[in-house]
N, C-alpha and C positions, 0 to 999 in steps of 0.2 A: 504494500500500500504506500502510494505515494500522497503526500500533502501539501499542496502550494509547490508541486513540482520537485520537491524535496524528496530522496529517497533514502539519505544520510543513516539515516537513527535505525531503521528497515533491515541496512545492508548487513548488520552484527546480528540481528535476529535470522536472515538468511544463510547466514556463516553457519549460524547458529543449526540449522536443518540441515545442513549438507553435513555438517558433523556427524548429525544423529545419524541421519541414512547412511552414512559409513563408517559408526561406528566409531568416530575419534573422535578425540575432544582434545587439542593440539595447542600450539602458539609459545610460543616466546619471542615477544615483540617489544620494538625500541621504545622508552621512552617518550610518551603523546606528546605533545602542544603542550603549554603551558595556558590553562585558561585565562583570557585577559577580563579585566576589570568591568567592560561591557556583560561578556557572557558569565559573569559571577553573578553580575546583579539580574539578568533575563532570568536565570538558575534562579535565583531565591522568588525573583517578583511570579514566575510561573508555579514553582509548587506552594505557595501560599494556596491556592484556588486547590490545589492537589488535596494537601493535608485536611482542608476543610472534609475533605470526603475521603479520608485515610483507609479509614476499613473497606470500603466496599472498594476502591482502588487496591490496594492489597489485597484481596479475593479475588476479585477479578484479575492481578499479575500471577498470583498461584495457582488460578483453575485454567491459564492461559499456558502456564508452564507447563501444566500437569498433561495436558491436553494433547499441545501442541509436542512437548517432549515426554510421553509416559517414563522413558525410565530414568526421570527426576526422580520421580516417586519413590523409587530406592532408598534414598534416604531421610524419609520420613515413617517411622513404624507406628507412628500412631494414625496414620489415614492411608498408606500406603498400600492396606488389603481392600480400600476404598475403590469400587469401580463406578460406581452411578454417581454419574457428573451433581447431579441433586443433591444428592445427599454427601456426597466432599463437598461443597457449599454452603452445607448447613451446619458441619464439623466444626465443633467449639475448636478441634485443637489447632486446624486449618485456619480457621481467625483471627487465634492469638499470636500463631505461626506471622500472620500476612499483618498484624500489627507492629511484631516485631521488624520486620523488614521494612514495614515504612518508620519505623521510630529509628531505626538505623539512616536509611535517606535522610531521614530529616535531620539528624544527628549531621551528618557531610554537609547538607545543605547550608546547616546555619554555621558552620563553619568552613564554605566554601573558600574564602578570604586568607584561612590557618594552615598552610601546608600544612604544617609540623604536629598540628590536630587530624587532618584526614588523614595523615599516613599510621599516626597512633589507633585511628578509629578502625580503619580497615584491616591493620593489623590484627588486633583482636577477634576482627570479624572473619579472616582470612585461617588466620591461627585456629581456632575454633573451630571451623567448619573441616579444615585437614586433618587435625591431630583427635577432636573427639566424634567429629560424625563421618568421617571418611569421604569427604564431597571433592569428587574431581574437579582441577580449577577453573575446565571448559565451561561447568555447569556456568559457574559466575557471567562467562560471555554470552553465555544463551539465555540465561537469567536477565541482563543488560539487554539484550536487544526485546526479549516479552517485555520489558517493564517500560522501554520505550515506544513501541507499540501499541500498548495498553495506552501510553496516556496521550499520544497523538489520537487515536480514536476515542478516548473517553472524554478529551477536551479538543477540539478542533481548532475554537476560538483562541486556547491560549498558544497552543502550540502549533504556530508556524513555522515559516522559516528560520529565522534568528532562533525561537526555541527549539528548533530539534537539533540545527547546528550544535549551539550550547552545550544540550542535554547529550550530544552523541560525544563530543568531547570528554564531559564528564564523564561517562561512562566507560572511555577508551584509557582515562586515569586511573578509577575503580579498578578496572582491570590488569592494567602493569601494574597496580602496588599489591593487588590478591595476587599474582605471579612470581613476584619479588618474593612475598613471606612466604609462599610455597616451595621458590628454590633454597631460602634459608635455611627453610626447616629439614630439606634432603627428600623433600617430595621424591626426588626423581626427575629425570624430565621431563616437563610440561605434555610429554607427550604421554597418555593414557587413553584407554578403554571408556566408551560409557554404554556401556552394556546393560 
């Protein structure tokens, strides 16, 4: 899906499916862009409008994930025997799951401006997700392109052009610093299965 001719934000969720159909989940990549002072503030002024509607934006990026990538699902064992798209919707733990996720975004977001804060933040997040739930790092890219996705069609009005630009940068950061604490930690390389 394109938006105002924009296909930016799209292209990392299409990454994102050609992985799955074959089975890898890949990358070790330079270094993004540095986001500049315009796209910090698009970043903040567009998920303001976001966070208003946090949960059901986060249900909607986790049933999008779920959907679009089933074997995310892996690693979640508390909804993961979940097959009826309904009723993982209805799933308190799916909820509290897609709240923490946007309480994370929001966490980056209001600290867009803090290097030295997103890289602590993601750390944690990155750390966490490798050493106690076993989450391959691709999911993070595929996870980044559903969540951009999600909110170019859940918001149309905010996010245009300038915002998906923006939000595809951010997103391309997110990504090398969850790649960074994965090579630290002796992942392996970047290169694995998502089976």
């Amino acid at each position: 899906m394109c938006v105002s001719g924009v296909c930016v934000c799209v292209s990392i969720y299409r990454q994102g499916c050609e992985m799955e159909r074959n089975g890898e989940v890949q990358e070790q990549m330079e270094r993004p862009e540095a986001l500049t002072d315009g796209e910090r503030a698009t970043i903040q002024n567009t998920w303001a409008k976001v966070y208003e509607n946090k949960e059901a934006a986060g249900v909607a990026v986790l049933m999008r994930l779920f959907t679009s990538f089933p074997s995310a699902k892996q690693f979640f064992s508390q909804f993961r025997h979940i097959d009826d798209p309904e009723e993982m919707q209805a799933s308190t733990q799916l909820r509290k799951h897609a709240l923490r996720v946007m309480s994370a975004l929001n966490t980056l977001v209001e600290n867009v401006h803090d290097g030295e804060k997103t890289a602590e933040v993601l750390k944690v997040v990155a750390k966490s997700h490798a050493v106690k739930h076993n989450v391959e790092p691709g999911y993070f890219k595929i996870l980044a392109g559903v969540i951009l996705e999600v909110l170019v069609e859940a918001f149309p009005e905010t996010f245009g052009t300038e915002a998906q630009g923006a939000w595809s940068k951010l997103m391309a950061v997110v990504y090398w610093h969850v790649t960074q604490v994965y090579a630290e930690i002796g992942w392996g390389s970047i290169n694995n299965t998502a089976e």
